[in-house]
C-alpha positions as MATLAB code, in Angstrom:
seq = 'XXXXXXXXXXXXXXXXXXXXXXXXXXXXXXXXXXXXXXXXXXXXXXXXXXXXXXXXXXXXXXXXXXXXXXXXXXXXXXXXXXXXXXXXXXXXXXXXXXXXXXXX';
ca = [
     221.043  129.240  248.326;
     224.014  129.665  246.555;
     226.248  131.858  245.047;
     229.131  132.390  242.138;
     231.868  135.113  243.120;
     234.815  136.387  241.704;
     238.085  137.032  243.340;
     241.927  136.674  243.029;
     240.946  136.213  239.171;
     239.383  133.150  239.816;
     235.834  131.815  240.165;
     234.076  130.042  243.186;
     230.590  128.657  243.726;
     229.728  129.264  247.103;
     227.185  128.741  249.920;
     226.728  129.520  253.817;
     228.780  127.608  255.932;
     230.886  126.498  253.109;
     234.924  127.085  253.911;
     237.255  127.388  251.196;
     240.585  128.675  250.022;
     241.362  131.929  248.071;
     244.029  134.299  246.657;
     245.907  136.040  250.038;
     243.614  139.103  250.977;
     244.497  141.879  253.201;
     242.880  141.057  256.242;
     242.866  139.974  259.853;
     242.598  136.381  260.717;
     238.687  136.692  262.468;
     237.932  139.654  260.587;
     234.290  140.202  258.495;
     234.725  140.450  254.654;
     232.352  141.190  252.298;
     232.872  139.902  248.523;
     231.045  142.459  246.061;
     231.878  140.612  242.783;
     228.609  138.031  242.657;
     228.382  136.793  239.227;
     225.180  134.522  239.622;
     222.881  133.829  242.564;
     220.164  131.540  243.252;
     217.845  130.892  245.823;
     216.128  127.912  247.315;
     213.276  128.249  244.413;
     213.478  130.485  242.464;
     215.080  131.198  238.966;
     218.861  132.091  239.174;
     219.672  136.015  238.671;
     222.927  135.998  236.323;
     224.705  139.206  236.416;
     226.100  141.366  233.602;
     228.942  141.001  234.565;
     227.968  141.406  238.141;
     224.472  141.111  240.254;
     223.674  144.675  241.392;
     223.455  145.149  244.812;
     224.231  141.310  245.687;
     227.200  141.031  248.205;
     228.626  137.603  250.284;
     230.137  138.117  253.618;
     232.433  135.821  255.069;
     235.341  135.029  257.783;
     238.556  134.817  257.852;
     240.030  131.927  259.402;
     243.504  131.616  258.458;
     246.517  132.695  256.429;
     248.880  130.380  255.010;
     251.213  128.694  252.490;
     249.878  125.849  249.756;
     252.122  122.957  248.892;
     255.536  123.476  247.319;
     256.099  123.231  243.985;
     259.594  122.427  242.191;
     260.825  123.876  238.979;
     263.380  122.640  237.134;
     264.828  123.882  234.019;
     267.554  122.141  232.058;
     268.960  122.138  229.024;
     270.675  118.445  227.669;
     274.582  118.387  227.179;
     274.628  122.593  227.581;
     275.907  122.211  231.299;
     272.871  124.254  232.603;
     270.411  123.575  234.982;
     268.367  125.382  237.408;
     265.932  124.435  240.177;
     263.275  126.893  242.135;
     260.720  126.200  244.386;
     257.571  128.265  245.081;
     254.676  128.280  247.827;
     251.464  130.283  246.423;
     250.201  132.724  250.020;
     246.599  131.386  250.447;
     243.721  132.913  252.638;
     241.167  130.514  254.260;
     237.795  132.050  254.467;
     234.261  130.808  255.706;
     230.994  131.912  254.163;
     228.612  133.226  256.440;
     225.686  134.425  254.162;
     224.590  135.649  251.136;
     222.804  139.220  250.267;
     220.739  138.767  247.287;
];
């Protein structure tokens, strides 16, 4: 069984036991979750139920396992013979969930 969900204005296909990274969330590291915005779930064998825009009354649970900070990316603007450059760095805040199970 798996799942599509929405969250941190991105997209994820899911399923139990799968462990993945999203957009920071305000929780505790350990703490239970539940993600209400299901776009599409399908079972084992059955058709898939496609929501519009969401399935009503399907939710996915899941742990959080960590906080954290992704790889750095540079930026760096110039402009030629102007005498003007600048550099920045940023680190996007991740949280590190794990699915525990589906509600369809």
């Amino acid at each position: 069984m798996y799942a599509v969900i929405r969250t941190g204005g991105k997209q994820y296909r899911v399923a139990a036991g799968q462990q993945l990274r999203i957009e920071k969330l305000v929780a505790d590291v350990g703490a239970e979750i539940s993600l209400g915005e299901v776009l599409m779930v399908s079972g084992e064998g059955d058709a898939a139920r496609i929501g519009t825009p969401t399935v009503a009354g399907a939710t996915v649970t899941a742990t959080v396992v960590e906080h954290g900070l992704g790889e750095k990316i540079r930026i760096f603007k110039m402009r030629r013979r102007k005498h003007y450059k600048k550099s920045q760095g940023h680190r996007q805040a991740y949280t590190e969930i794990r699915i525990t199970g589906i509600n369809a």
